[in-house]
C-alpha positions in Angstrom: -141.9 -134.2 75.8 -144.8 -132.4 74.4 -148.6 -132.6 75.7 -150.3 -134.6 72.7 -153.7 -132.0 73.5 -151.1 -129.2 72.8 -151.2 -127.1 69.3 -148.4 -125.2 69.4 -145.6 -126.5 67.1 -142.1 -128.2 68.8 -138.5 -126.9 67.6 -135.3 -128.5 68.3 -131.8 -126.5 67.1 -129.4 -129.5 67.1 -125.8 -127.6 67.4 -125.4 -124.5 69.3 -123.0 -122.2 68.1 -123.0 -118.4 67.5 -126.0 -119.2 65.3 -127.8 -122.0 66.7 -127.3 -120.6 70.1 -128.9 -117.2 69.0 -131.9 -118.8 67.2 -132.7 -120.9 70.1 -133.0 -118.0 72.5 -134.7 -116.2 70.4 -137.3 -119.0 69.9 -137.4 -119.5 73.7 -138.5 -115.9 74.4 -141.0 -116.2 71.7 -142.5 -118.6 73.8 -142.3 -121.8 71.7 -141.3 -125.0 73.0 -137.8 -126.1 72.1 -135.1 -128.6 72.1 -131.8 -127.6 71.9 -128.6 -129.8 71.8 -124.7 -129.8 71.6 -121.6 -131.1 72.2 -120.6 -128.8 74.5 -121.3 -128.8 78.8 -120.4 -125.3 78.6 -123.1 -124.1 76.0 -125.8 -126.5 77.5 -125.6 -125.3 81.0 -125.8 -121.6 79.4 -128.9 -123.0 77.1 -130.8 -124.3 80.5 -131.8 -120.3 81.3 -134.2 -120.3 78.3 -135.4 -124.4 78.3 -135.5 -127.4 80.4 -135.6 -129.4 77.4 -131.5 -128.9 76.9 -129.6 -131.6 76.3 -125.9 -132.6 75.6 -125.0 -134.7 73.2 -122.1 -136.0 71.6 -123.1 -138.8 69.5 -125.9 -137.8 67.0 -127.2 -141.3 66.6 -130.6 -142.1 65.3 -131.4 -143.9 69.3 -129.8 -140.6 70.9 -132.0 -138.3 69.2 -135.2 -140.0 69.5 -134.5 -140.5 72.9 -134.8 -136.8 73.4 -138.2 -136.3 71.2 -136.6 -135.2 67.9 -139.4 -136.9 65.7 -141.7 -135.4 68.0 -140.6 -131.9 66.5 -142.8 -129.7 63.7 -139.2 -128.5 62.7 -135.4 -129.2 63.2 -132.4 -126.6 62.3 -129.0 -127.8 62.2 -126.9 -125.7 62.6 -123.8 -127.6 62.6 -122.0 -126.1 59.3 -118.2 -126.9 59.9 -118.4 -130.5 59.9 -119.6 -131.7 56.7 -120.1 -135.1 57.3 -122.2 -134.6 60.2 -124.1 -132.2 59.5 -125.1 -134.5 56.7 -125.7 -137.5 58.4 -127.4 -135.6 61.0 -129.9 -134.4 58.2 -130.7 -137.7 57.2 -131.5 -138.9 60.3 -133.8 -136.3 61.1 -135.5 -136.8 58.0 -135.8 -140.4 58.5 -137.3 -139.7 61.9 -140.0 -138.5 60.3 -139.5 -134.5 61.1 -141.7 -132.6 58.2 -139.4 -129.5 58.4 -135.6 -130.0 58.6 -133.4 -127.0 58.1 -130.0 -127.1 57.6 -127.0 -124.6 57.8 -124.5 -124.7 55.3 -121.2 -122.9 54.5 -120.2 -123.4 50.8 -122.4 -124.1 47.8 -121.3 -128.3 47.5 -122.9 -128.8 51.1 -125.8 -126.8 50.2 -126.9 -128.9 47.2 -125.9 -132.3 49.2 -128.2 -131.2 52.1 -131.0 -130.2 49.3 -130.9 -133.5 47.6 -131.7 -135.4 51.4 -134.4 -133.4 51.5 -133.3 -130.6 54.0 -134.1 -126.6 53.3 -130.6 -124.9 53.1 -129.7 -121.7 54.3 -126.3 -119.7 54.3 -126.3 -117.5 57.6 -123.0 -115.7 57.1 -123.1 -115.7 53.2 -126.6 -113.5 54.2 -125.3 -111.5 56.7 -121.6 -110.7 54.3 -124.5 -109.7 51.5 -126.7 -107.7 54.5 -123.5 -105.7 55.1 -122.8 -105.2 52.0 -126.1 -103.3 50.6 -125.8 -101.2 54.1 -122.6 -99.8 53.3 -123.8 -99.5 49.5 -126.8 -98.1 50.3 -126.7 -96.1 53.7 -130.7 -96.0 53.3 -131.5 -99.6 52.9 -132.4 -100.1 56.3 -133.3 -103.9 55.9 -132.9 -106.3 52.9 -134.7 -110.1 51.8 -134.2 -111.5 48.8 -136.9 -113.7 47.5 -134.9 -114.8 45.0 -132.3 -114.0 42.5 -133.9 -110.8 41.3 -136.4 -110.2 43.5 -136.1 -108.6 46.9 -138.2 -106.8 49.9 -136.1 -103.8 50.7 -137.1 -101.7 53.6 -135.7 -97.5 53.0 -135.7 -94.9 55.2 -136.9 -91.2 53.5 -134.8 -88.6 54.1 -135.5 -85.0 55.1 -135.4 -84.1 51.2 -138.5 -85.9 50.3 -140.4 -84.4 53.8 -143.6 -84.1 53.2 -143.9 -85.9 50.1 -146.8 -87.7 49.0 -147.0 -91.2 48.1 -148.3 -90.1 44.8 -146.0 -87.6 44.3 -142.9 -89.9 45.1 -144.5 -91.9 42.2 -142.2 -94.9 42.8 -144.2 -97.3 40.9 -144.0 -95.7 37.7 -140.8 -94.3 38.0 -138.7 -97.2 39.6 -141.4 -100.4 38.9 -141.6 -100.7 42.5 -144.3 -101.8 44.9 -145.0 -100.1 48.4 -146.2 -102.8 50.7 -145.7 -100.8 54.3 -144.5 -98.3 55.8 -143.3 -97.6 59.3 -143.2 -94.2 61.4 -141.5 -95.1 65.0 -143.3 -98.1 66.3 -146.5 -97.9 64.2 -146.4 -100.2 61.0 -149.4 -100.0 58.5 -150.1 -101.9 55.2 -153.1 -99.0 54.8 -151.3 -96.9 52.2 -152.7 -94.6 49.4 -151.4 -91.9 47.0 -152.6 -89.4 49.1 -150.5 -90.7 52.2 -147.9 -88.1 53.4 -143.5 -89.4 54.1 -141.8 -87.6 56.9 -138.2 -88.3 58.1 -137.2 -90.8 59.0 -140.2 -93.2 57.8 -139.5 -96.1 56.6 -140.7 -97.6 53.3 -140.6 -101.3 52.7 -140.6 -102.1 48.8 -140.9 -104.7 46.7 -139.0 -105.4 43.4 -136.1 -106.1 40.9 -132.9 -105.6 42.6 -131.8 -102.8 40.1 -134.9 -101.1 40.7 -134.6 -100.7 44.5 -130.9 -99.5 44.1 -132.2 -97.1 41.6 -134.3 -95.6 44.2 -132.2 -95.9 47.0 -129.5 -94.1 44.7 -131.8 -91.2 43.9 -132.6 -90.7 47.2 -129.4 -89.5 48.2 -130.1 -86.8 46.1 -133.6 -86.3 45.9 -133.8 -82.5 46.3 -131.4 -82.8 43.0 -134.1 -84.8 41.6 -137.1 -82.7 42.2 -135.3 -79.3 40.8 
């Protein structure tokens, strides 16, 4: 399966569903090596365009999936969320594999904190898209949104033409909101190299660090930020 001279890290994405199947081709065109599996002729035979190493699979066993290289793998997702039991028993085979990284889809909180007490890292893909949408259609500015954790998030804003020409210090968003300025991009050019003399135009885009209530503070003045300024 992999080269043993080889560096670069082997994924596998065992279930391939809107999710899974979206992860895996986006892995594949980043260039890493991959193994993707399902159930499902149809999806596999649409999986083989990004990777050879596509394989269907109906029964998860422990043999099955070492057959195909699974503890060979630097990381497995799962991304089998409607079956609980599987997705489960899937996780702790993978584990006991020997696979350092195992990350596992889940859809309510109870499978979360079963698949966190095997060992696996959980995530909640359409609980984080629901909560993405959300702060869009809250906040028409917040143009990207990660939450590090329950009150901390990295929120990326786009300035309006009201604050044009604006200076970093001037916008004074540290002071006024508590907030941190960590990049900022202008069309297809991101830097980190930002001081209070820098100058905003629309539509930049600011990517901020801090409390929750803090960034919609900010995000919530901008709408009126000539307002502001008089």
């Amino acid at each position: 399966m992999r080269n043993s001279s080889k560096k670069e890290k082997l994924y596998a994405v065992i279930g391939l569903g809107r999710f899974g199947f979206a992860l895996a081709k986006r892995l594949a065109e980043s260039g890493k090596d991959l193994i993707v599996i399902d159930k499902s002729e149809t999806v596999i035979n649409d999986a083989v365009a990004f990777t050879d190493n596509a394989y269907l699979m109906a029964d998860l066993s422990k043999e099955n999936l070492r057959n195909v290289g699974i503890q060979n793998c630097d990381t497995v997702i799962i991304g089998i969320g409607g079956n609980l039991a599987v997705s489960i028993l899937t996780s702790m085979i993978v584990l006991q594999l020997g696979v350092p990284h195992v990350i596992a889809k889940a859809l309510t909180e109870e499978q979360g904190s079963v698949l966190e007490k095997i060992g696996a890292e959980v995530i909640y893909p359409e609980r984080e898209m629901g909560i993405r949408l959300a702060n869009r259609l809250l906040a028409p500015r917040v143009m990207e949104y990660i939450a590090l954790n329950d009150d901390i998030s990295i929120t990326e804003i786009s300035i309006p033409e009201s604050a044009q020409e604006m200076t970093v210090q001037e916008m004074n968003v540290r002071q006024r909101y508590g907030l941190n300025i960590i990049a900022l991009k202008r069309g297809e050019e991101v830097t980190v190299n930002i001081t209070p003399q820098t100058v905003l135009r629309a539509p930049d885009i600011l990517a901020v660090v801090g409390r929750h209530d803090q960034v919609n503070r900010f995000e919530n003045d901008l709408q009126n930020w000539k307002t502001k300024k008089a």
